[in-house]
C-alpha positions, 0 to 999 in steps of 0.5 A, a space after each residue: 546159480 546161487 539159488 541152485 546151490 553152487 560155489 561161486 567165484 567171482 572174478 575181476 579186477 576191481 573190488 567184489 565187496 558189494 556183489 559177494 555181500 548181495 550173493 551171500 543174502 541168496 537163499 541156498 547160496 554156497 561158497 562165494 569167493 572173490 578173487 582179484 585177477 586181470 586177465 589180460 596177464 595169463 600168470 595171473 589166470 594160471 594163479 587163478 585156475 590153480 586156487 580155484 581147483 584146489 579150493 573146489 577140485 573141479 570147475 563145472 560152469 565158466 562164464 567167460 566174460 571180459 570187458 573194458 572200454 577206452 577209445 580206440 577209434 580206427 584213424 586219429 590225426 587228432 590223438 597222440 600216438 602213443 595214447 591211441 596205442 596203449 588204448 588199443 593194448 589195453 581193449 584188445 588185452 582185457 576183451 579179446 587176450 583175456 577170453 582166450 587166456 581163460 579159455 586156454 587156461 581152464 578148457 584142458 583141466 575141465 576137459 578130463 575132469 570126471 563131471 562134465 562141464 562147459 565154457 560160456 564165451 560172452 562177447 557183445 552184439 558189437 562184435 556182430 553188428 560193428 556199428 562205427 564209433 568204436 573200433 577197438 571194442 568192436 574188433 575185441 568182440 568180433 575176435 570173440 566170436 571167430 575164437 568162440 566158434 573155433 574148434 580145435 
């Protein structure tokens, strides 16, 4: 995307510098913009969408791709409750809340703006394929899926 000349916004909630550093060395690239959010707080994707359209006017591509991992397995006589609670809060907030929340946020905008546009949900293969170990994370992408291939 850089190559083809287009506006990049990066997002995340851990520091940009390096990845901004190394797209501003492509040929071509135009504006790369970091910003700081977590998408699991939908004012913070609102305040996103919102500097992101006055900066550019419209968003062409959205390649919507949240994650995070902790241990979240399904059962646990082993853990503290409340730890096992705030990991499942906190996988289910970033990889599933955080997908639907920018996709809520951007979709109706893109929708009527006058070029077209799409929105690429990425989930993971263990969304899929929910192979044990990992609950949480499994069950995160799986919702990605079923919410990918909603219409409505």
């Amino acid at each position: 995307m850089a190559k083809e000349g287009l506006n990049i916004v990066l997002v995340d909630i851990a520091p940009l510098d390096d990845a901004v550093i190394s797209l501003k060395a492509i040929e071509n690239v135009a504006e790369v913009v970091p910003v700081r959010c977590d998408v699991s707080n939908i004012g913070e994707v609102v305040a996103l969408r919102e500097k992101v359209l006055d900066q550019f006017g419209e968003v062409h591509l959205l390649l919507n791709n949240a994650g995070i991992s902790r241990p979240c397995p399904a059962f646990s006589l082993t853990r503290e409750l409340g730890d096992l609670q705030t990991s499942w809060a906190q996988v289910l907030g970033t990889n599933m809340q955080g997908i639907i929340n920018v996709a809520q946020a951007f979709a109706p905008t893109m929708a009527r703006q006058e070029n077209a546009s799409v929105i690429i949900n990425t989930g993971s293969k263990q969304g899929i394929t929910t192979p044990p170990g990992n609950a949480g994370y499994n069950v995160s992408k799986a919702a990605v899926k079923v919410f990918t291939e909603q219409r409505g």
